[in-house]
C-alpha positions in Angstrom: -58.0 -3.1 33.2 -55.2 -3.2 30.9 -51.6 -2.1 32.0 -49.0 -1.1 29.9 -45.1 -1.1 31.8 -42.6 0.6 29.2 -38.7 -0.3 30.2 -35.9 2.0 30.0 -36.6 4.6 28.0 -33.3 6.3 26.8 -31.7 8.8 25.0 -33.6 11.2 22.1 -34.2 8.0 20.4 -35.8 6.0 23.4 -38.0 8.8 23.4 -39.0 8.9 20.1 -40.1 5.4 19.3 -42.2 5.7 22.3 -44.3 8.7 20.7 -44.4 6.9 17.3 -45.4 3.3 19.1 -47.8 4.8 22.4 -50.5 5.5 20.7 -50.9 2.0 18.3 -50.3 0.7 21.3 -53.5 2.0 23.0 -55.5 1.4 20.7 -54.3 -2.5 20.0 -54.3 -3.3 23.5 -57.3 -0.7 25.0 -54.9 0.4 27.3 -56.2 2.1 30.5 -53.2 3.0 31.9 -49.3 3.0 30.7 -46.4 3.5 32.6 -42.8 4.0 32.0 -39.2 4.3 33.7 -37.8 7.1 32.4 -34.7 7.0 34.5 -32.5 7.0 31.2 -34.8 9.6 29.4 -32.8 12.7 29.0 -29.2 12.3 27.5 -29.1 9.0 28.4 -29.2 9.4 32.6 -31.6 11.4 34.3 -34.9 12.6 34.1 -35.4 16.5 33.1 -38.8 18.8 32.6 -38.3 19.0 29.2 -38.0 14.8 28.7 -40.9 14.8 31.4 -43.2 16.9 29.4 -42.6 15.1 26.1 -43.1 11.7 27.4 -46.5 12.9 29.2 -47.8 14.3 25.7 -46.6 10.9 24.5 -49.4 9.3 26.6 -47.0 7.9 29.6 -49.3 8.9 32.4 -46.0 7.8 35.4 -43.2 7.7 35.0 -41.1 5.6 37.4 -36.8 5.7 37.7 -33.9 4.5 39.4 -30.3 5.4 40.6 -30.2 7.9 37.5 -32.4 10.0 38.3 -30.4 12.3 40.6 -28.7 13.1 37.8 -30.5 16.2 36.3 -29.9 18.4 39.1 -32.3 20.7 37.8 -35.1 18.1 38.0 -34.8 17.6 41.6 -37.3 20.0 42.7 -40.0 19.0 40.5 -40.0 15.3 42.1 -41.9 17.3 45.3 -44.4 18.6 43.2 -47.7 16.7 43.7 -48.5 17.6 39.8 -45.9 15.8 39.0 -46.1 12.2 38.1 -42.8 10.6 38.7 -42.0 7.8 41.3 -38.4 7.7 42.5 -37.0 4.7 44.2 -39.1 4.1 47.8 -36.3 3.1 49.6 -33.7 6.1 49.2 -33.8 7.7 52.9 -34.7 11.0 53.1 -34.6 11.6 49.0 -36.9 14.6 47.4 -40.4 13.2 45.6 -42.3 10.0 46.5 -41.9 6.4 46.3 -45.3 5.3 45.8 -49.0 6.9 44.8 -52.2 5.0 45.2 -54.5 6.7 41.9 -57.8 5.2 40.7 -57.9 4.0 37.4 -61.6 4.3 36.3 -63.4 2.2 39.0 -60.6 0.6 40.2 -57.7 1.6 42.6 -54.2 1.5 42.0 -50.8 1.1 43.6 -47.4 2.2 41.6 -44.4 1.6 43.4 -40.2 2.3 42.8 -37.8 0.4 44.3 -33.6 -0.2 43.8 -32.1 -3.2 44.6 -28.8 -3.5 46.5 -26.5 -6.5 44.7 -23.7 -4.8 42.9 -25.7 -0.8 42.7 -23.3 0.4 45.2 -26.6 2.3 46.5 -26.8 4.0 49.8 -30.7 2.6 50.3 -32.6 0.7 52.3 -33.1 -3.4 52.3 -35.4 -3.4 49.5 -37.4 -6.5 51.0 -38.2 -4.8 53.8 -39.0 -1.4 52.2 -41.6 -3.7 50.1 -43.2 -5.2 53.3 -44.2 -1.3 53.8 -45.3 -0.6 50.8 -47.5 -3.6 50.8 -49.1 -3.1 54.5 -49.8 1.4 52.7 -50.8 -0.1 49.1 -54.7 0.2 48.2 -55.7 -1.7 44.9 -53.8 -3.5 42.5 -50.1 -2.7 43.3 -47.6 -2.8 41.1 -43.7 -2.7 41.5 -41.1 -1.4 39.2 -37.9 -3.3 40.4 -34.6 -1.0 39.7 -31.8 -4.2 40.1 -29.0 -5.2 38.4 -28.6 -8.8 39.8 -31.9 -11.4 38.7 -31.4 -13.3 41.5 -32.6 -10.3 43.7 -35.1 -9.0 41.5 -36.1 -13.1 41.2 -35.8 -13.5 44.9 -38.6 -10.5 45.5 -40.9 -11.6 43.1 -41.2 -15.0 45.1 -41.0 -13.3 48.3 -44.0 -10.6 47.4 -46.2 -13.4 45.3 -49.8 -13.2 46.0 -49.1 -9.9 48.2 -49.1 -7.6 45.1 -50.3 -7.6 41.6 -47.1 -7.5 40.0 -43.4 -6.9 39.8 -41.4 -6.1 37.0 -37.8 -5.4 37.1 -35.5 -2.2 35.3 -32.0 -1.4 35.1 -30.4 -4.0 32.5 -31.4 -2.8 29.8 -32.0 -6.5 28.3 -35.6 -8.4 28.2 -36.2 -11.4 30.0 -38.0 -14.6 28.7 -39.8 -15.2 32.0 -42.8 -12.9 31.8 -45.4 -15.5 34.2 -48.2 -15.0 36.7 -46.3 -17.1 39.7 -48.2 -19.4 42.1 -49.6 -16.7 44.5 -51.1 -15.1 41.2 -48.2 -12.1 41.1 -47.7 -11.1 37.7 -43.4 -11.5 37.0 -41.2 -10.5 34.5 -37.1 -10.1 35.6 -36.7 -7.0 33.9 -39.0 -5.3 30.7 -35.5 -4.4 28.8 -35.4 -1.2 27.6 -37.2 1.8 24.5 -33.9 3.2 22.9 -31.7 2.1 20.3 -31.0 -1.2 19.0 -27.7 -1.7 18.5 -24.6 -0.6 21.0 -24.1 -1.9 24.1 -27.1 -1.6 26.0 -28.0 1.5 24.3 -24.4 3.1 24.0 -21.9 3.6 21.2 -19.8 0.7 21.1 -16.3 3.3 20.1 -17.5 5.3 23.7 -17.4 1.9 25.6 -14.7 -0.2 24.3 -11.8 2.3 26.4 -13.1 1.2 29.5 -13.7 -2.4 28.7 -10.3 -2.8 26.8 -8.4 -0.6 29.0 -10.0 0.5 32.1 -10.4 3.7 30.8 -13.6 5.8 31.6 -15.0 7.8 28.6 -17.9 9.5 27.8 -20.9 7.2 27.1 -22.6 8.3 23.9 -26.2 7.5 21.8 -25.7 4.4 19.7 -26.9 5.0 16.1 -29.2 3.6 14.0 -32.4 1.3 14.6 -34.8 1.6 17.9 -36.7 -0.6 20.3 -39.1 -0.4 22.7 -39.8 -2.8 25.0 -42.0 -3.7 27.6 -45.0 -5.9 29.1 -49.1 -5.4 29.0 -50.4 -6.9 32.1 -54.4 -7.8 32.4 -56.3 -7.3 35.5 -59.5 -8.4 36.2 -61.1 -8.0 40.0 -57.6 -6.5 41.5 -55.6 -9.2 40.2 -53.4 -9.8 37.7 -55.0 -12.8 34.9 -52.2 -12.3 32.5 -48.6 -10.9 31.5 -47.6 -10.5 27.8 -44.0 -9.3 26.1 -44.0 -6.1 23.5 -41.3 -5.5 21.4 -41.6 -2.9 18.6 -38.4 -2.5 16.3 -37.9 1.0 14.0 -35.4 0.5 11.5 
């Protein structure tokens, strides 16, 4: 089985490099099954039916998410629909939708999972450690874990503590890809976070003129959709007999 893991995907033009990429992608890699966080999706935060449908005709068949994707008021009702495939964060108490599905992928079964790390998120979730110790004891298959964290040492400090428990983890949030992508001793596939599909240049996706207020002066403003060139990101993961043989970087640039 081949696994594709999108990061990020943000703004109009996050979305749009992943249609014009997804389906070379496929083909180059005989995908069997892709998934993507599309926490960032609509306008930059939040999830909303409209970005949800798009992405699905894409090819993403889950979408997973993070902090952002209460944001899109709107979209909260759909995450309790069975139909549709979005993953929030496992560990928010009490939060609409689902952190984890079990879904068979041809012959094979398989685990997707959400979780949101703690270290500086100012979340109001649960230890995520312990959140992934029940995940692991419900999970059928190959499981895999989409890590929302901003701090690498937590979203390195899980890895190690799940390895050889699950098939892989791959972290979200930063918006930058790591050079770490590795199967780890226990034979979990690990990469500290896939970066992100969205534009190129800006700060982490954004206009530098909407974040240089608040750096220079404390001001908050308005973030706003850096111009110019794309990227997608992400990581292709090979599984053979329910565990993970392999881990490779993608990165697609559109000028």
């Amino acid at each position: 089985m081949k696994l594709l893991f999108l990061g990020d995907i943000a703004w109009r033009s996050g979305r749009e490099i992943v249609k014009r990429f997804l389906p070379d992608l496929r083909r180059e890699f005989d995908l069997d099954l892709v998934v993507a966080n599309g926490e960032n999706a609509a306008h930059g935060k939040g999830l909303s039916i409209e970005t949800y449908e798009e992405l699905r005709s894409a090819g993403v068949d889950w979408l997973t998410s993070g902090d952002h994707i209460w944001k899109v008021k709107e979209f909260l009702p759909y995450l309790d629909r069975s139909e549709i495939q979005v993953l929030r964060p496992y560990n928010y108490e009490g939060a609409p939708g689902r952190g984890m599905v079990t879904i068979e992928v041809g012959a094979q079964q398989v685990t997707l999972a959400n979780l949101m790390g703690t270290v500086f998120t100012n979340q109001h979730v649960r230890n995520p450690f312990f959140a992934a110790d029940e995940i692991v004891e419900q999970a059928q298959g190959f499981t895999f874990i989409d890590f929302h964290a901003e701090a690498t040492s937590e979203k390195n400090t899980l890895g190690h503590y799940l390895d050889g428990r699950i098939g892989a983890l791959v972290g979200t949030h930063t918006h930058v890809p790591t050079a770490d992508e590795r199967i780890l001793s226990g034979g979990t596939a690990y990469m500290t976070d896939a970066g992100m599909c969205g534009p190129l240049d800006g700060s982490i996706g954004v206009s530098i003129d909407s974040v240089l207020p608040t750096f220079l002066h404390g001001i908050p403003s308005k973030h706003e959709e850096a111009e110019g060139a794309a990227q997608l990101n992400g990581v292709v993961m090979t599984v053979e007999s329910g565990q993970a043989t392999a881990i490779e970087r993608v990165r697609r640039v559109l000028e």
